[in-house]
N, C-alpha and C positions, 0 to 999 in steps of 0.2 A: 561352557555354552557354545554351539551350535554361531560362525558367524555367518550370513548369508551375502550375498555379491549380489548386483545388482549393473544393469548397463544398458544408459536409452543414451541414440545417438538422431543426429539430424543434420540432413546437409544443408547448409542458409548460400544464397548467392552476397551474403555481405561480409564484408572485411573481419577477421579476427579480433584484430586491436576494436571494431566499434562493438563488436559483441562481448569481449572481457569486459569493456569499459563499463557495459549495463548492466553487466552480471555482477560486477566488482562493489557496484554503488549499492548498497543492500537500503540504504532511504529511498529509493524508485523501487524497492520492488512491488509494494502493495498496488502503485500504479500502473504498474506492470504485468503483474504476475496474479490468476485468478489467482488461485489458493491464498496467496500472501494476504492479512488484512493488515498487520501492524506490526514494527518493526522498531527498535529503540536501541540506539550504540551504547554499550558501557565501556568501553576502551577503545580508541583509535590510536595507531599506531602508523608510521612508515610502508611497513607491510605487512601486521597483524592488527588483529581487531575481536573486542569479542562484543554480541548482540542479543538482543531477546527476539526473539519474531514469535509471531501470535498467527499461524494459517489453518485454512479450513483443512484436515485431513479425516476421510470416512466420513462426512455429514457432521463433526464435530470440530470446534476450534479448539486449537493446541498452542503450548506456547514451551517455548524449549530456548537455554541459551546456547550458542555456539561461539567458537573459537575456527576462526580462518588466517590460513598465511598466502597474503597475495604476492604473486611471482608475472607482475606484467610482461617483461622482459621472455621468459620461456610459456604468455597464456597459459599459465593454469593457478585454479585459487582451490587449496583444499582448505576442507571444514571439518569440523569435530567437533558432535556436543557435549557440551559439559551437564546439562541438567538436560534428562529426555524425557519427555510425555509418555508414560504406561500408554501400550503394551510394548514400546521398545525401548530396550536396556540399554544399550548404546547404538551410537552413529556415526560413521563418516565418511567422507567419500571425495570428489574431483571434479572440478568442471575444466576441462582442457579444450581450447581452441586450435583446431589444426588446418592451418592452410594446406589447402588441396593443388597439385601441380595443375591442373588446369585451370584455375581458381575460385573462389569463395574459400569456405570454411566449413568443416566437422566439427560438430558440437557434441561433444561428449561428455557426458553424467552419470560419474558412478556412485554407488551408494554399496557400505558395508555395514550392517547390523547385528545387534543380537536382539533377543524378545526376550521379555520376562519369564524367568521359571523357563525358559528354552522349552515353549510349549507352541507344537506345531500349528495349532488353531490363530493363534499369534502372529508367526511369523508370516504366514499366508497370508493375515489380514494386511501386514507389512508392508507384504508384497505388491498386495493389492493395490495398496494405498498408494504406493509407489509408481506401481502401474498404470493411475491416473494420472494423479499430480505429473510425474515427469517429462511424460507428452507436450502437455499444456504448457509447461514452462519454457520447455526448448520453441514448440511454434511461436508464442507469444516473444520473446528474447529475439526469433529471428524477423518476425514480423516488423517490430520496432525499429532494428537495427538495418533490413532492408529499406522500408520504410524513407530512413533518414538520406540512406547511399543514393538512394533514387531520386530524391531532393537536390540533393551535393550538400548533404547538411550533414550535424553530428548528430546522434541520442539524445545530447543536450538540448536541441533544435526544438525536438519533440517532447520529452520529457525534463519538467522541469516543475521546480516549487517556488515560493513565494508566500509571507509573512505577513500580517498584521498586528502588532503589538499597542494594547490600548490601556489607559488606567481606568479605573474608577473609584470615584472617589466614596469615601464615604462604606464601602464595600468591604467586603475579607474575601480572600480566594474562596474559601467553603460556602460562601454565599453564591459565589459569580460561578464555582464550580454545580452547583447545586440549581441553578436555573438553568445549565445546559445538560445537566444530568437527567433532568425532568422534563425529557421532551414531548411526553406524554399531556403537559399541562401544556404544550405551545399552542394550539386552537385557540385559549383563555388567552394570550402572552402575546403574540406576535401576529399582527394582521396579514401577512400573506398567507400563516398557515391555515388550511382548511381539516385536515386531520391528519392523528398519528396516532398506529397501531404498536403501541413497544411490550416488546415481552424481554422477560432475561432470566432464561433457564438454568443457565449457568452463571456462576456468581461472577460479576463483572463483565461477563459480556452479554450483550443487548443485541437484540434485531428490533429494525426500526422501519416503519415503508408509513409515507409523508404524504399528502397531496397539498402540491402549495397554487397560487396563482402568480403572473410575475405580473408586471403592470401594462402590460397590453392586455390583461385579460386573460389570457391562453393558461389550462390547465396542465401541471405535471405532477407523476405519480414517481418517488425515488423511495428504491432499498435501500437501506445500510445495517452492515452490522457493528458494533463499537465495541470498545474493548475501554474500560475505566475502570481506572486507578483514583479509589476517593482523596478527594479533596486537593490532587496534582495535575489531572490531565484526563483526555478523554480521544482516543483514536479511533476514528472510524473509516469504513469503505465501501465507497459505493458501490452498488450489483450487478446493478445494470444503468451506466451513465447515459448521458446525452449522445444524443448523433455527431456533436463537436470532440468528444471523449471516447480514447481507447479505456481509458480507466480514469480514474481519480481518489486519492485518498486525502487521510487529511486528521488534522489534529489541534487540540485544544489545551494549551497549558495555562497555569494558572497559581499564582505565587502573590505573597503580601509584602505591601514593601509601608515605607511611610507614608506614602501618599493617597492605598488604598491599595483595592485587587487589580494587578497588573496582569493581565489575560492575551497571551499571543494566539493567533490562528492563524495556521498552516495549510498552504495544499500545495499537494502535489499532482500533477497533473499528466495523462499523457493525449497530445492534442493526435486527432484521427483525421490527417491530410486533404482524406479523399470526401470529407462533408464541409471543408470549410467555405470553398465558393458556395455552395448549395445552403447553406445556413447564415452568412456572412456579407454574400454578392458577388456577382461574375467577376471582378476586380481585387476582392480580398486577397492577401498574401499569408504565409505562416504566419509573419511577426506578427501582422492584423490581428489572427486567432489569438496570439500568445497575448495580447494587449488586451484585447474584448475577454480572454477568461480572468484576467489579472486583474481586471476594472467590474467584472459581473459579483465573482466569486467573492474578492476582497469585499466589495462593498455589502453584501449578502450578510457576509461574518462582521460587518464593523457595526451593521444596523439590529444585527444580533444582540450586542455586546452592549450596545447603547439602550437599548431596553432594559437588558439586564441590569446595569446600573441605575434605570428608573424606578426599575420593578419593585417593590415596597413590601407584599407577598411574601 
């Protein structure tokens, strides 16, 4: 087979070490990174790792495992997948940070492929595909990571997750997993929601666009697409987030223990600097943002979960 090369570069005014750092942490990319919607580690290591990621490529979601070995020390993490999404046979390729002598940094993205059946119609689509996504990932990475420098903050600063773990009693995961499966019923379920349009073309994964009210009254309309694994968990990401959010993802797990369904929810967040006065007050600070999404979102998913648990349905 035919393997093709591939090289999108971009030069960011932020430091190397804080761009490896966000490129390194593959649980921030869905918050991160459009294409990315969901992302699950099966091995961590020292300096290897292998993952599932689930991103939109061509107008469809894919989902492929990879193999990466991180090299903080010389910036650069190469990857190779083990399991690729038809039409491409294999992958791999490099993301190298290069301090520049006058400074900032070169971000470099290479990609090596084959296509199935080494059929030219393929490869091009590849390319193609490549030739989206790639862009988009390097401005958003440097976006973040400038962003943060500009602050005197890290990545951390701005992106970052946070947990809710609740039981229910009386419950089984495939119950508790099955009333957040069915979001479709929440008009019926849950008093803030006013509708939700869900379709799922593809097995397990959902598109979902919501209109809720929050308690001042004020209406919001939110996409998400989700990615679910019955009866374990349920990842989704939002589209197009709030004026407070570069992104946000986020996830639903869901496990039986003795005492009933033990249900965690996750987000991940990336906060967007330049709306937090303007949404927040002349006075707000980051940490402000990072506490008001912590205390909004959390409670959002806890009052979720406590319905679920009343729900008899």
């Amino acid at each position: 087979m035919g393997r093709h090369h591939t090289r999108h570069t971009l030069v960011s005014s932020a430091p190397p070490e804080a761009l490896y750092d966000l490129a390194a942490d593959v649980g921030r990319w869905p918050a991160v990174f459009a294409p990315s919607v969901a992302a699950e580690y099966l091995e961590r290591g020292e300096r290897t790792e292998r993952f599932r990621l689930w991103a939109s490529v061509g107008g469809e979601v894919k989902t492929w495992v990879s193999r990466r070995e991180r090299d903080r020390a010389g910036l650069r993490i190469r990857f190779e997948q083990e399991q690729s999404a038809p039409p491409i046979a294999s992958m791999g390729g490099e993301w190298i940070f290069e301090l520049r002598p006058g400074g900032g940094t070169e971000i470099v993205l290479l990609h090596d492929f084959t296509a199935v059946g080494d059929d030219p119609e393929a490869a091009a689509w590849i390319n193609a595909a490549l030739d989206r996504n790639s862009p988009v990932e390097l401005a958003a990475l440097a976006r973040i990571a400038e962003l943060a420098t500009g602050l005197g903050a890290g990545p951390g600063d701005l992106v970052f997750s946070f947990s809710d773990t609740v039981t229910l009693p009386g419950r089984t995961a495939q119950e508790a997993y099955a009333f957040v499966h069915r979001a479709d019923l929440w008009p019926e379920r849950l008093p803030h929601v006013r509708r939700v349009e869900l379709s799922e073309d593809a097995a397990g994964v959902q598109e979902m666009e919501m209109d809720t009210v929050t308690a001042d009254g004020s209406a919001h309309t939110t996409r998400s697409v989700r990615v679910c694994v019955p009866g374990e968990r349920i990842a989704y990401k939002q589209l197009v987030p709030p004026r407070l959010l570069l992104g946000h993802s986020g996830r639903w797990e869901f496990a039986d223990t003795g005492a009933g369904a033990q249900v965690t929810a996750e987000h991940t967040v990336a906060v967007n600097p330049a709306a937090v006065r303007e949404e927040l007050g002349a006075e707000a600070s980051l940490a402000d943002a990072r506490r008001h999404l912590r205390d909004v979102l959390g409670r959002n998913s806890r009052a979720t979960l406590e319905l679920a648990g009343r729900h008899t349905g």
